[in-house]
C-alpha positions as CSV (number, residue, x, y, z in Angstrom):
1,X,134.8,117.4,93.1
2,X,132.8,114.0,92.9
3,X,130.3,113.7,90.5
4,X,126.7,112.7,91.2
5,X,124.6,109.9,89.7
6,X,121.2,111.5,87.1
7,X,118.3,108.8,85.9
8,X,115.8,110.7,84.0
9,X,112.1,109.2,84.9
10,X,108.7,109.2,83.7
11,X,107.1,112.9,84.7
12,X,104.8,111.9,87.4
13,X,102.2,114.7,87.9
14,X,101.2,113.3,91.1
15,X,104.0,112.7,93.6
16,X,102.2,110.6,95.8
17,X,102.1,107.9,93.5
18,X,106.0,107.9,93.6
19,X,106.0,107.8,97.2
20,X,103.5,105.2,97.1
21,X,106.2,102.7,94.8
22,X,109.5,103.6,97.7
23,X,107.0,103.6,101.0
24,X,108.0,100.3,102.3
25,X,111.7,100.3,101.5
26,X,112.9,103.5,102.5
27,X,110.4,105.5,105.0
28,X,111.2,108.9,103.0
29,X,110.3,112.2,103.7
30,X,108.1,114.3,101.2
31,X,108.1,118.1,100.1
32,X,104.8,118.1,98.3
33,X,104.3,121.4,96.6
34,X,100.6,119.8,95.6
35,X,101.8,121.3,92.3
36,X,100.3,124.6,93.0
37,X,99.3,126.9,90.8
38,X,102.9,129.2,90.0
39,X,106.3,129.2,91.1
40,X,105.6,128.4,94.4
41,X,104.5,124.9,93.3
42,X,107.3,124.1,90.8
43,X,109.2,121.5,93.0
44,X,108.4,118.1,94.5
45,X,111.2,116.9,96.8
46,X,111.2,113.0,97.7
47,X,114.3,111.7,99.7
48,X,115.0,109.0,102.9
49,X,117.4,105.9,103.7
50,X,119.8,108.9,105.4
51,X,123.3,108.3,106.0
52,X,123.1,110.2,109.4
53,X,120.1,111.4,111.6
54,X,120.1,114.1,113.6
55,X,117.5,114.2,116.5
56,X,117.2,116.4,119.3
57,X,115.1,115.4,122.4
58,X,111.9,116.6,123.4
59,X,113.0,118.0,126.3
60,X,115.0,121.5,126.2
61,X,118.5,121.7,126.8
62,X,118.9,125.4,126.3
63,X,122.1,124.9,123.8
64,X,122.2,124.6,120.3
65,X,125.0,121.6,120.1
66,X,122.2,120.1,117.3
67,X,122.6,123.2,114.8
68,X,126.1,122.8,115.1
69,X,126.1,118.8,114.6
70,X,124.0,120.2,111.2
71,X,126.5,122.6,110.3
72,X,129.2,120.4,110.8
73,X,127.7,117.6,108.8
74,X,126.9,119.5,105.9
75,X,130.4,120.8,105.8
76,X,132.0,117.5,105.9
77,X,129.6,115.6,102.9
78,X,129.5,119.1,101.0
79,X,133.2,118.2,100.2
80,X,132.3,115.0,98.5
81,X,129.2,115.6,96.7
82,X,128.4,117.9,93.8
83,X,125.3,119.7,92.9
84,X,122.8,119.3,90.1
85,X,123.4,123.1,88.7
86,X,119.4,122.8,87.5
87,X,117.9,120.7,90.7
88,X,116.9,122.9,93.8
89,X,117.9,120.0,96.1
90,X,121.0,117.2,95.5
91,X,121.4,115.7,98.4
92,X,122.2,117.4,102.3
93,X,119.7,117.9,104.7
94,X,116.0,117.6,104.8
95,X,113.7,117.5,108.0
96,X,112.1,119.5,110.7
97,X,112.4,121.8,113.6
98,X,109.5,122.0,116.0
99,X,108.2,125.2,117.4
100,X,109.6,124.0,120.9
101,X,113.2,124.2,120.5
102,X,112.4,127.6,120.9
103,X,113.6,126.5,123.8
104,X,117.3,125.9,122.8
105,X,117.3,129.6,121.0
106,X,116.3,131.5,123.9
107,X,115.9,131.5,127.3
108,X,112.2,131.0,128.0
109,X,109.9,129.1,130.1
110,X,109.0,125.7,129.4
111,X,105.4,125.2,127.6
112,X,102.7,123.7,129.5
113,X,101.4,120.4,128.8
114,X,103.9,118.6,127.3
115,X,102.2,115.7,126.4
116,X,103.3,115.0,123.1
117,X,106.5,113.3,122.4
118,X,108.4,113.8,119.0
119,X,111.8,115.4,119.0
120,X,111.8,119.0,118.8
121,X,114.2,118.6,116.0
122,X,114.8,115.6,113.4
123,X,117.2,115.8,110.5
124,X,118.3,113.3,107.7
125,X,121.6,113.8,106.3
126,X,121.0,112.4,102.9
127,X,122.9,111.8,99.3
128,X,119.6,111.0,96.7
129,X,116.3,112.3,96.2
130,X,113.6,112.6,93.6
131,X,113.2,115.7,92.2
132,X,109.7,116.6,90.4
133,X,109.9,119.9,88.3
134,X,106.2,121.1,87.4
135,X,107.4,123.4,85.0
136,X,109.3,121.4,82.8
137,X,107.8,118.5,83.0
138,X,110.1,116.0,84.5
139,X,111.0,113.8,86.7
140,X,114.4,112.5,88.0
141,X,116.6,110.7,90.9
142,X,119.7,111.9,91.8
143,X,122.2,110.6,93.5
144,X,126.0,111.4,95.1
145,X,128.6,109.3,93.9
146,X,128.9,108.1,97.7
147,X,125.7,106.8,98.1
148,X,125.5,103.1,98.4
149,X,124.8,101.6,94.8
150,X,122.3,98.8,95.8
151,X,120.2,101.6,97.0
152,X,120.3,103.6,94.2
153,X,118.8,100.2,92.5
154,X,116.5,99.2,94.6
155,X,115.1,102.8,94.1
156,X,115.2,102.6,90.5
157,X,113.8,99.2,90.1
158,X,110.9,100.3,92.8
159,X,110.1,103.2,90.4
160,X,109.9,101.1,87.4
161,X,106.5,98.9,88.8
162,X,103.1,100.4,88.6
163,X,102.2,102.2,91.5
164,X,101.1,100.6,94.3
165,X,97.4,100.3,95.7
166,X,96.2,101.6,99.0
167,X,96.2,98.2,101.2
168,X,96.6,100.1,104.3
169,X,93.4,100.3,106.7
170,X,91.4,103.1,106.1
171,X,92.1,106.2,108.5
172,X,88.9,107.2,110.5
173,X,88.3,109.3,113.2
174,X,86.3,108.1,116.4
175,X,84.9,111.3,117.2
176,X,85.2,114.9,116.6
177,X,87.6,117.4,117.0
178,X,87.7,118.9,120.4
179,X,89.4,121.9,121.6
180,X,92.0,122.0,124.2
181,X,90.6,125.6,125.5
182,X,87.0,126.6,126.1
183,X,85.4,129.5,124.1
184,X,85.1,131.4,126.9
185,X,88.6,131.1,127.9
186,X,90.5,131.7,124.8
187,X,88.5,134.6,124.5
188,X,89.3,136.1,128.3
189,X,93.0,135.1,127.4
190,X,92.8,137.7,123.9
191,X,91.8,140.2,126.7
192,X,94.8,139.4,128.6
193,X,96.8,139.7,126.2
194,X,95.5,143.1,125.0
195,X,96.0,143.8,128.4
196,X,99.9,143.2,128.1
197,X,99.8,145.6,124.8
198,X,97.8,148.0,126.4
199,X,101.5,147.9,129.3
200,X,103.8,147.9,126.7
201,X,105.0,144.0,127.1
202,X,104.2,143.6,123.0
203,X,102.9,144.6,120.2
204,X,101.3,141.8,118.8
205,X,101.0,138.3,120.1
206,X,100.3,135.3,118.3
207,X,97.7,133.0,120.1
208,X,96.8,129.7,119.2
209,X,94.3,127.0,120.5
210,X,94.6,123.0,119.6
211,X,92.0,120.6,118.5
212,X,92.4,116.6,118.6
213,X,90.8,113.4,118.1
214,X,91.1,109.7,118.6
215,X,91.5,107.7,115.8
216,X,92.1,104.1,113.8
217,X,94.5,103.5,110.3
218,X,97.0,104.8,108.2
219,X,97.8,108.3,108.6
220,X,99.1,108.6,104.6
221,X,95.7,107.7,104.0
222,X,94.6,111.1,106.2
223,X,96.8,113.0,104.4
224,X,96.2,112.1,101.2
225,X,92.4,113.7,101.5
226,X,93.6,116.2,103.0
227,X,96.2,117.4,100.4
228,X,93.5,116.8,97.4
229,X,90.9,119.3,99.6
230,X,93.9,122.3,100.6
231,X,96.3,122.4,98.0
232,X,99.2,124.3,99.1
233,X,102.6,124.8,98.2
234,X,104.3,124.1,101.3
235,X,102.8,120.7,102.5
236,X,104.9,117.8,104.0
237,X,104.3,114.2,105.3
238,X,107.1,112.4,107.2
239,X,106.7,109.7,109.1
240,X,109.4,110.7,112.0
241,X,110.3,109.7,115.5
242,X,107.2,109.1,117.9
243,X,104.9,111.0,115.3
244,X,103.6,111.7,111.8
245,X,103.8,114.7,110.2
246,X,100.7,115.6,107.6
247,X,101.6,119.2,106.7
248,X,99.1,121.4,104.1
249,X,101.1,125.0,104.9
250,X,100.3,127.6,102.4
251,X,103.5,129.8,104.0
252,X,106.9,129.6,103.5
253,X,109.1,130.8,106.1
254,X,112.5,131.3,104.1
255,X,113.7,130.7,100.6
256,X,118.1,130.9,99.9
257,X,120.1,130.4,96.7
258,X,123.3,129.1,96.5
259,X,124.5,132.6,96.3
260,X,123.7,133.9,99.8
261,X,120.4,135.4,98.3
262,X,117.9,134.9,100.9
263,X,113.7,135.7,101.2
264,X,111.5,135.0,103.6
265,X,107.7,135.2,103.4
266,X,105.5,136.6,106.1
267,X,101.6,135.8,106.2
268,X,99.7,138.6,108.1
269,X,95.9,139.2,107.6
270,X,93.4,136.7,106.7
271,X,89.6,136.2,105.5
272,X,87.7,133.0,105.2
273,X,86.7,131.7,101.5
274,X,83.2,131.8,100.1
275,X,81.7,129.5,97.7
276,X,79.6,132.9,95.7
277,X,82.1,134.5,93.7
278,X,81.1,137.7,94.2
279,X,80.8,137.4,98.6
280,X,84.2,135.8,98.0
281,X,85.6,138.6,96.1
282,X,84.3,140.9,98.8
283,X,86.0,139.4,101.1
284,X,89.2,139.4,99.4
285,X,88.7,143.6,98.8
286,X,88.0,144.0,102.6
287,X,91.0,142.2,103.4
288,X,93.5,144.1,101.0
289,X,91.4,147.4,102.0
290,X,92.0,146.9,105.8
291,X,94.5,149.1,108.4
292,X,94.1,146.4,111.2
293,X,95.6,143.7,108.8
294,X,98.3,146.1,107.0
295,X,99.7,147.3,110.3
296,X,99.9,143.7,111.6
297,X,101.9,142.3,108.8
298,X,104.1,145.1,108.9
299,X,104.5,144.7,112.7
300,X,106.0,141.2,111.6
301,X,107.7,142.7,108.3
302,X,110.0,144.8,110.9
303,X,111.1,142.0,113.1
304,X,112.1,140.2,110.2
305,X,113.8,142.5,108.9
306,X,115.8,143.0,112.1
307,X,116.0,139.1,112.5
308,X,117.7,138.5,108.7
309,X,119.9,141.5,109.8
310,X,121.5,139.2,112.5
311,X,122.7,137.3,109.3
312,X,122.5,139.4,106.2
313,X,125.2,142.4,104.9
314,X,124.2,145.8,106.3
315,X,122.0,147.4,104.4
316,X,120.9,144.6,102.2
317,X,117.8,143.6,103.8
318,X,114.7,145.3,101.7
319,X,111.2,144.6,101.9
320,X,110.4,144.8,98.2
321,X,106.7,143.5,98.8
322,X,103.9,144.1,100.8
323,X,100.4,143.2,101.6
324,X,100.4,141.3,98.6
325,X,97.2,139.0,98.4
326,X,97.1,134.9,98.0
327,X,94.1,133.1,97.9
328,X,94.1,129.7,99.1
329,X,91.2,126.8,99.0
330,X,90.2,127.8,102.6
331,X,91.2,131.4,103.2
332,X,93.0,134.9,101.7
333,X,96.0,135.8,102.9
334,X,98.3,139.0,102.8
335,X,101.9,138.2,102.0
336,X,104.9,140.1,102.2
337,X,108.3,139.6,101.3
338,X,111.8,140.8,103.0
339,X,114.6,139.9,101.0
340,X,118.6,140.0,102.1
341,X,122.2,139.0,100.9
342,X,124.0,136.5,103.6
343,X,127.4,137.7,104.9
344,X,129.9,135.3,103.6
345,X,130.5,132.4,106.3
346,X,126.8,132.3,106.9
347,X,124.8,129.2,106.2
348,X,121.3,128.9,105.8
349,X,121.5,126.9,109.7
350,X,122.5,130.2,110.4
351,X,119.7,131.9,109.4
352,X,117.5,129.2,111.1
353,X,119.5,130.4,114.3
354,X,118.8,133.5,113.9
355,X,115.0,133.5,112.7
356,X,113.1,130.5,114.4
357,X,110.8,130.5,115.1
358,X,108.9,132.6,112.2
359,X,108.3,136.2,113.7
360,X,104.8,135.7,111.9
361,X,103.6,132.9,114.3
362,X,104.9,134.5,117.6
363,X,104.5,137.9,117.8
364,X,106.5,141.7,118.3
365,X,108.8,141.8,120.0
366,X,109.4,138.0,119.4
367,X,110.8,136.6,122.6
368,X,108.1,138.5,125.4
369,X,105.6,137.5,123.0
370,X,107.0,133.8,123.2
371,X,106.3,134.1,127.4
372,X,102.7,134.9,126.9
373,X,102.5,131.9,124.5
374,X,103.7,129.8,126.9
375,X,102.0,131.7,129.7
376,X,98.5,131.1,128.1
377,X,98.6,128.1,125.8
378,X,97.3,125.1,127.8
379,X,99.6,122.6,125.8
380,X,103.3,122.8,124.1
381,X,102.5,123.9,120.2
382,X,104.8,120.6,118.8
383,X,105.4,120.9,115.4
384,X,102.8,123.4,115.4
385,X,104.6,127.1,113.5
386,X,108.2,124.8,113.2
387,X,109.8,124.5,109.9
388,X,110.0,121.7,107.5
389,X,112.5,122.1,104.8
390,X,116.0,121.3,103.1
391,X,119.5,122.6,102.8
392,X,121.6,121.6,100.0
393,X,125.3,120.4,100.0
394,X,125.5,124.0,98.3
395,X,123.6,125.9,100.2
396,X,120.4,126.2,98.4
397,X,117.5,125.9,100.7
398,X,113.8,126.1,101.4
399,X,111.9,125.8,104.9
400,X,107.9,126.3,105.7
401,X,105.9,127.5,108.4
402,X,104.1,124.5,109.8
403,X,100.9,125.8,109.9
404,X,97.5,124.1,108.8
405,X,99.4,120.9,109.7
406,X,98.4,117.9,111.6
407,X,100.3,114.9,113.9
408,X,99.3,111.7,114.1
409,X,100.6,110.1,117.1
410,X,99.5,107.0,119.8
411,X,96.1,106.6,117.7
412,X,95.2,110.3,118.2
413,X,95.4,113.0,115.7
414,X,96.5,117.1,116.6
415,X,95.7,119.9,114.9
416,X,96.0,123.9,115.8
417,X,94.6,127.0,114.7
418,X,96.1,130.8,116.0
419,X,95.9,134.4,114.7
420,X,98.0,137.1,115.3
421,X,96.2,139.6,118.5
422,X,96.9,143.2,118.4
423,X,95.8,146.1,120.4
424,X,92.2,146.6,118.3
425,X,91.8,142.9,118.0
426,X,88.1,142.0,118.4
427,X,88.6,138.4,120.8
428,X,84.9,137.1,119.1
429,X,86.8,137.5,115.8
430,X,89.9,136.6,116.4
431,X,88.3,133.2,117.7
432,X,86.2,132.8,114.8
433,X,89.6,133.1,112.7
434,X,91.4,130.7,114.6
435,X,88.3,128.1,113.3
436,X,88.4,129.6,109.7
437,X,92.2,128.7,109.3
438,X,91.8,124.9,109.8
439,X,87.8,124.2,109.9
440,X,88.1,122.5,106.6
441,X,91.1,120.3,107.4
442,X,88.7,118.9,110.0
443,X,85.6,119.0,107.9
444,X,87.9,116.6,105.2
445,X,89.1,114.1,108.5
446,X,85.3,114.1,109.9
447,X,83.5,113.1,106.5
């Protein structure tokens, strides 16, 4: 097997600096764990200049010929390349799905609205990257043996120069954020869709409503504030195809070793922050100490379960976890985790098959609750509850929920905020949430 090229850096605590110094050159793609508090926030990811792209349109084709174009692409570079036994990520595949190519999964209805334009799906096959490790301290670039050696260079010598200064125009906003969906009508459609629990259609839906603005300057300049205001370990800016991508997820959809050892993450329940410690502890009790939010994560705990078994060996899918809480700059969440062991000619694109999108951002059971998305939602959701993540030449991967994210496009900036409805849902709370979730991220834009 080929070897790979290792330059040990400088640690750089702040990985927007780095991406500052190869901006112009190479367009990358981030994985910005906003070095989190934990685990969770061990691993900055920092790759671009791709060998290959993979893009899928905007419009659905109902087939999946662009997961098979991924599978077939990591087979054929996995055969040259080699893997960095203590990096999580050595080269392969990094990029996004949208929540849209839902509509190359299943058979559904198309999404009203459709008047945003990125690919539902954009991949970059890749052989470097820049790996920041939290833990330890340090910061390297990697590179396969087959990667052009003038890039490697240029990236080196790029790193070497002080970080570069903000000369981009300052991003502003023209006005406020302005919802897609009146109060009064997201609230009669909650009713409706109690209405289709109440007939047996679903168990849970989840229902979202989108907020945008007009706007002027650099959008790494928008996300920037907003990654220094909600630090999360699963944000993301990339700069793709007709968009740009400013992602501050605190969820992680799936998690996979090289192994075949797979995880996935769901978020179910939620309460807003408060600034008096004690309220804000309060809050946090209520939330672990409620049935409404226990049942709903375990509604989405058992389609998981039964979505990883598409993929996993019998009997080795477990939910070790559950209701476990996380508190975030903004808001508490109740996490579980479901945990599995991949049959042997599975790949993590695979498991994206079989999973996407997250059962936590649609609903029980996941396809019906998919038609009264669609059904309801005035707009297509976008990038809105897609993925973002990587898979490695040797399987290791890592994807997010893209929630709490934001796209820039055309000089106008999206945002969206949802909650999961169930049959005692109150619609004046439930609406409330769905401002709670990303009321900040607007806040930070609007300042």
């Amino acid at each position: 097997m080929a070897t790979h090229y290792r330059s040990e850096l400088p640690y750089q605590k702040d990985i927007s600096l780095v991406y500052q110094c190869i901006r112009d050159i190479l367009s990358p793609i981030l994985l910005d764990s906003s070095n989190f508090a934990g685990n969770e926030g061990r691993y900055d990811i920092l790759s671009g200049a791709p060998e290959h792209e993979v893009i899928s349109s905007s419009l659905p084709s109902q087939d999946s010929t662009s997961l098979e174009t991924l599978n077939n692409l990591l087979r054929e570079y996995a055969e040259k390349s080699s893997q960095a036994e203590d990096l999580p990520f050595s080269g392969g595949l990094i990029g996004y799905i949208a929540y849209d190519f839902n509509q190359n999964i299943e058979k559904l209805p198309p999404p009203k609205g459709q008047d945003i334009s990125i690919p539902n799906l954009h991949f970059l096959l890749v052989g470097w990257a820049i790996i920041t490790d939290h833990t330890e301290k340090k910061t390297c670039l990697v590179a396969q043996s087959w990667v052009n050696v003038t890039l490697v260079k240029d990236i080196e010598t790029a790193l070497t120069q002080p970080p570069k200064p903000l000369t981009s125009s300052e991003f502003t906003l023209k006005e406020e954020f302005s919802s897609n969906i009146s109060e009064q009508d997201y609230l009669k459609n909650i009713t409706r869709i109690k209405s289709y629990i109440a007939n047996g259609d679903c168990y849970q839906v989840n229902y979202a409503q989108r907020f945008s603005a007009n706007c002027d300057g650099d959008p790494w300049q928008a996300y920037l504030r907003l990654r220094a205001s909600t630090k999360s370990p699963y944000s993301a800016y990339f700069e793709a195809r007709g968009g740009t991508i400013m992602c501050t997820s605190p969820e992680r959809f799936f998690i996979s070793n090289k192994h075949g050892e797979i995880e996935t993450n769901p978020i179910k329940g939620t309460r807003p922050r408060n600034a008096h410690p004690q309220q804000d502890t309060a809050l946090a009790k209520e939330l672990i100490n409620s049935p409404k939010d226990k049942a709903e994560n375990l509604m989405i705990v058992d389609l998981l379960r039964n979505d990883l078994s598409k993929v996993c060996l019998t009997n080795s899918v477990k939910a070790p976890e559950l209701f476990k809480l996380h508190s975030f700059s903004n808001v508490h969440h109740l996490v579980s985790r479901v945990t599995g062991l991949l049959q042997s000619k599975k790949t993590p694109i695979d498991v994206l098959q079989a999973t996407f999108p997250g059962g936590s951002i649609t609903g029980a059971p996941k396809v019906r609750s998919m038609e009264i998305i669609n059904e309801l939602e005035p707009n297509q959701r976008s990038i809105y509850c897609g993925s973002i993540g990587y898979i490695g030449f040797d399987h290791q991967s890592q994807f997010n929920i893209c929630i709490r994210t934001m796209l820039h496009t055309n000089n106008k900036v999206y945002c969206w905020g949802g909650g999961g409805i169930v049959s005692d849902s109150i619609p004046e709370q439930e609406y409330q949430e769905s401002l709670d979730k990303i009321q900040l991220l607007m806040e930070t834009l609007e300042q």
